[in-house]
C-alpha positions in Angstrom: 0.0 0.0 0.0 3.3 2.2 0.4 3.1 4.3 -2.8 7.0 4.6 -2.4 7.3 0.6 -2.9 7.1 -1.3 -5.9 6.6 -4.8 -5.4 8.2 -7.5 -8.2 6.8 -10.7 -9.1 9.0 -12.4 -11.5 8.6 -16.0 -12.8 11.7 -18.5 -11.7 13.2 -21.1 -13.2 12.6 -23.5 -10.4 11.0 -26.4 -11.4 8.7 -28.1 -9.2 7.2 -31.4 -10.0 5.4 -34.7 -8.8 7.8 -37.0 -9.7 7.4 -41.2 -10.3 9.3 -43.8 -10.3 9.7 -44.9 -14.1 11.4 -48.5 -12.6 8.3 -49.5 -10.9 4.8 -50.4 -12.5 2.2 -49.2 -13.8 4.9 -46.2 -14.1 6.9 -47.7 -16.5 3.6 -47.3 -18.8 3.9 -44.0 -20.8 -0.1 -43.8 -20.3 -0.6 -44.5 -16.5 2.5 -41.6 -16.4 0.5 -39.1 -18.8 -3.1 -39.8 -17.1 -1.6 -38.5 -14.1 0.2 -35.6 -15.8 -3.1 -34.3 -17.3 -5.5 -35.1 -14.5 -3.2 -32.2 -11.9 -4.8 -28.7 -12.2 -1.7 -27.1 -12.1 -3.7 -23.6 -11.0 -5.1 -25.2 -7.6 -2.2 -26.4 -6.8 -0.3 -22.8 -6.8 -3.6 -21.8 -4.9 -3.1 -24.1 -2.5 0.6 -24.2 -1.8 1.8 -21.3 -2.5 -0.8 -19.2 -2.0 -0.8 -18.3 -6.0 2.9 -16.9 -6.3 4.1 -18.7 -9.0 3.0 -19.7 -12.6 2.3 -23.7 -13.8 4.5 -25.5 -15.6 3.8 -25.8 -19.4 6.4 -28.2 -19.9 9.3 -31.1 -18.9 11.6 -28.2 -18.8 11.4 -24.8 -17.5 10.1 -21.9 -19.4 12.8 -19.0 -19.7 15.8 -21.6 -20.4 17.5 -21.9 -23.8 16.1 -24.7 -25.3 12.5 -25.2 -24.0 9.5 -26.1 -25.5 5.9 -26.9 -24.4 4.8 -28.5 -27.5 3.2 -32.7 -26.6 3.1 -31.7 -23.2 0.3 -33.1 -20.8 -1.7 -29.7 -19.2 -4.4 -30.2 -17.5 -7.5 -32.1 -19.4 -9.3 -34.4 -17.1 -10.4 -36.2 -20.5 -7.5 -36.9 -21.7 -6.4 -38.1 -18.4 -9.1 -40.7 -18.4 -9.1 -41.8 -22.0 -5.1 -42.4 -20.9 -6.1 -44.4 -18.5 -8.6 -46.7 -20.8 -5.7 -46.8 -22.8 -3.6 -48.5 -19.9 -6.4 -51.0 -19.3 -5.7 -51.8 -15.8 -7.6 -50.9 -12.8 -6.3 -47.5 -11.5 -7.4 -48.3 -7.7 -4.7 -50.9 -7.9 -2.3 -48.1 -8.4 -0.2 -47.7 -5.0 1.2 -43.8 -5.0 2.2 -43.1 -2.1 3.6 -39.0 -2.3 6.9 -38.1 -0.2 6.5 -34.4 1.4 9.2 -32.9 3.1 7.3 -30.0 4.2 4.4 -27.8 4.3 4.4 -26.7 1.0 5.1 -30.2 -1.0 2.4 -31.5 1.3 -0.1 -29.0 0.4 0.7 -29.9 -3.1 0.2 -33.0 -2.5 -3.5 -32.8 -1.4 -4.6 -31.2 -4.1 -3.1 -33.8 -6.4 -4.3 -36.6 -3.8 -7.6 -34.9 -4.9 -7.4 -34.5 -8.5 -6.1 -38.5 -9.1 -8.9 -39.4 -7.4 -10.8 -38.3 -10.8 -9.5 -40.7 -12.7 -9.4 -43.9 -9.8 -6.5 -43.3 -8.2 -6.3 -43.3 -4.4 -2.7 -41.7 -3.7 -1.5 -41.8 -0.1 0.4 -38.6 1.7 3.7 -39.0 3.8 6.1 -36.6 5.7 9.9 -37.2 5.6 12.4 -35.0 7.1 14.9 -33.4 4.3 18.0 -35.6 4.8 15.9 -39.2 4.8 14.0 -37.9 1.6 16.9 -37.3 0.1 18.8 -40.0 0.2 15.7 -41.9 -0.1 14.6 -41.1 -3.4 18.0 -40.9 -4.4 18.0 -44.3 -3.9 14.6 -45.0 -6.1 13.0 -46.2 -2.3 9.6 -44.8 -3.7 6.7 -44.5 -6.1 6.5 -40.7 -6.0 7.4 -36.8 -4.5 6.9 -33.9 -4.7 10.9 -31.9 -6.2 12.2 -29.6 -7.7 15.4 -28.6 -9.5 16.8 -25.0 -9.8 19.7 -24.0 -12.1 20.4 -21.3 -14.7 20.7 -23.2 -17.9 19.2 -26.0 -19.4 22.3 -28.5 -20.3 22.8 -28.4 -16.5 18.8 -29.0 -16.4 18.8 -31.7 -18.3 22.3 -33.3 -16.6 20.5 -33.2 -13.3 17.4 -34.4 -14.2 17.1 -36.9 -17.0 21.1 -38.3 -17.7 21.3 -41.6 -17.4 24.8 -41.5 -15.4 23.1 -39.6 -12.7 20.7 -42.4 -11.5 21.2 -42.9 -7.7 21.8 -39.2 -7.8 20.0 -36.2 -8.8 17.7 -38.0 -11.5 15.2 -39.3 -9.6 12.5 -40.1 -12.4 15.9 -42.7 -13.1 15.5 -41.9 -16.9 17.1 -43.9 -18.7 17.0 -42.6 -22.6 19.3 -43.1 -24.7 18.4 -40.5 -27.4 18.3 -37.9 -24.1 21.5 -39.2 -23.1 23.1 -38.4 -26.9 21.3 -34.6 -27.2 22.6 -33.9 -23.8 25.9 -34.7 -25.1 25.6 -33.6 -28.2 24.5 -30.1 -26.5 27.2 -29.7 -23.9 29.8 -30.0 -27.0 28.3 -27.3 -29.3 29.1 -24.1 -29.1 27.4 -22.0 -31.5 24.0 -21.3 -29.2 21.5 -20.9 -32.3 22.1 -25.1 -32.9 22.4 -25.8 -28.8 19.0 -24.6 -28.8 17.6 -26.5 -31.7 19.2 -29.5 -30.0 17.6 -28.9 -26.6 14.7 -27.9 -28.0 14.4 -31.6 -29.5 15.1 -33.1 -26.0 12.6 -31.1 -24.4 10.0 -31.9 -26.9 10.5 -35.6 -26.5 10.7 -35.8 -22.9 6.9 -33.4 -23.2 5.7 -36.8 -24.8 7.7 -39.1 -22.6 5.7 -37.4 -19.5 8.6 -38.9 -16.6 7.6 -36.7 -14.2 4.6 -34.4 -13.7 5.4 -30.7 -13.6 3.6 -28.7 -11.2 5.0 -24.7 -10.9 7.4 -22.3 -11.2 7.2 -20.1 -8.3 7.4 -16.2 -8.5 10.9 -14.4 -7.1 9.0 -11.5 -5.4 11.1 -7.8 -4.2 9.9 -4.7 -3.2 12.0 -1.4 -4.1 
């Protein structure tokens, strides 16, 4: 209300997503993985947990990195979730989610997508974890899903972190293992004129939009006053 205050809400590149273990069924089934991508609204849950500072994520890859692309990816279509799911065949309440939290935020994520899977048969289950044990714990693929996030300032890094093969038991937790991703990462780390980097990390992030891994929730706002 200060007129001598602006106040600065600026989109991060923090990406924050559900994330499933591809190792395990039904998540090794591109269509159990892309029913639960489209069934999330993406607006209640930066309602919810973060009391709307942030904008939802339109792709595998964050928005306002060289390289990214929101075209195949899953938003939210309750529909399209369902007609996944018929696609599957199986019985969704056999599905066993259970979503790690490792605080107040995740877990208030987490209800809202506890709600929204139930939509399309799925009854996911909530539980807390302390920082270090969730860490090393899905680290360690000890799960079926979590609520994450990844932050860093360009998308070779990104993409490094989050989907390279060699970092299984590490920071990629979906534990991706694509070789194609694996040989654009490369290929992208190597090249240095950034007009063809970005045509190569657009390709990755196009594919991994119709590969679904992991379920994008947000990008939360960096908010200033001055």
């Amino acid at each position: 209300a200060n007129p001598d205050v602006s106040v600065l809400e600026v989109p991060s590149v923090s990406h924050n997503w559900l994330t499933v273990n591809n190792e395990k069924a039904p998540f090794d089934n591109i269509d159990v993985r892309k029913a639960i991508c489209s069934a999330i609204n993406r607006d209640d849950v930066i309602t919810v947990a973060l009391n709307g500072a942030g904008v939802p994520a339109t792709g595998q890859t964050p928005e306002g990195l060289l390289g990214f692309s929101s075209e195949g990816f899953d938003n939210y279509d309750l529909e399209a979730a369902k007609a996944h799911m018929a696609a599957w065949g199986g019985d969704p309440s056999t599905i066993q989610l259970d979503i790690i939290c490792s605080n107040d935020t995740k877990r208030r994520a987490g209800e809202v997508i506890q709600a929204n899977l139930k939509e399309i048969g799925i009854e996911a289950t909530l539980s807390s974890m302390d920082l270090a044990t969730y860490l090393s714990e899905t680290a360690a693929g000890n799960f079926t899903g979590f609520i994450g996030g990844y932050t860093t300032n360009d998308m070779v890094s990104f993409l490094k972190g989050v989907y390279l093969s060699d970092n299984i038991n590490a920071s990629n937790k979906t534990r991706t293992n694509n070789p194609v991703i694996d040989d654009l990462i490369d290929k992208a780390s190597k090249e240095v004129d950034q007009e063809k980097r970005k045509v190569i990390l657009e390709e990755a992030s196009k594919i991994l939009n119709g590969e679904a891994y992991q379920m994008p929730l947000y990008q939360n706002y960096l908010i200033s006053a001055h």
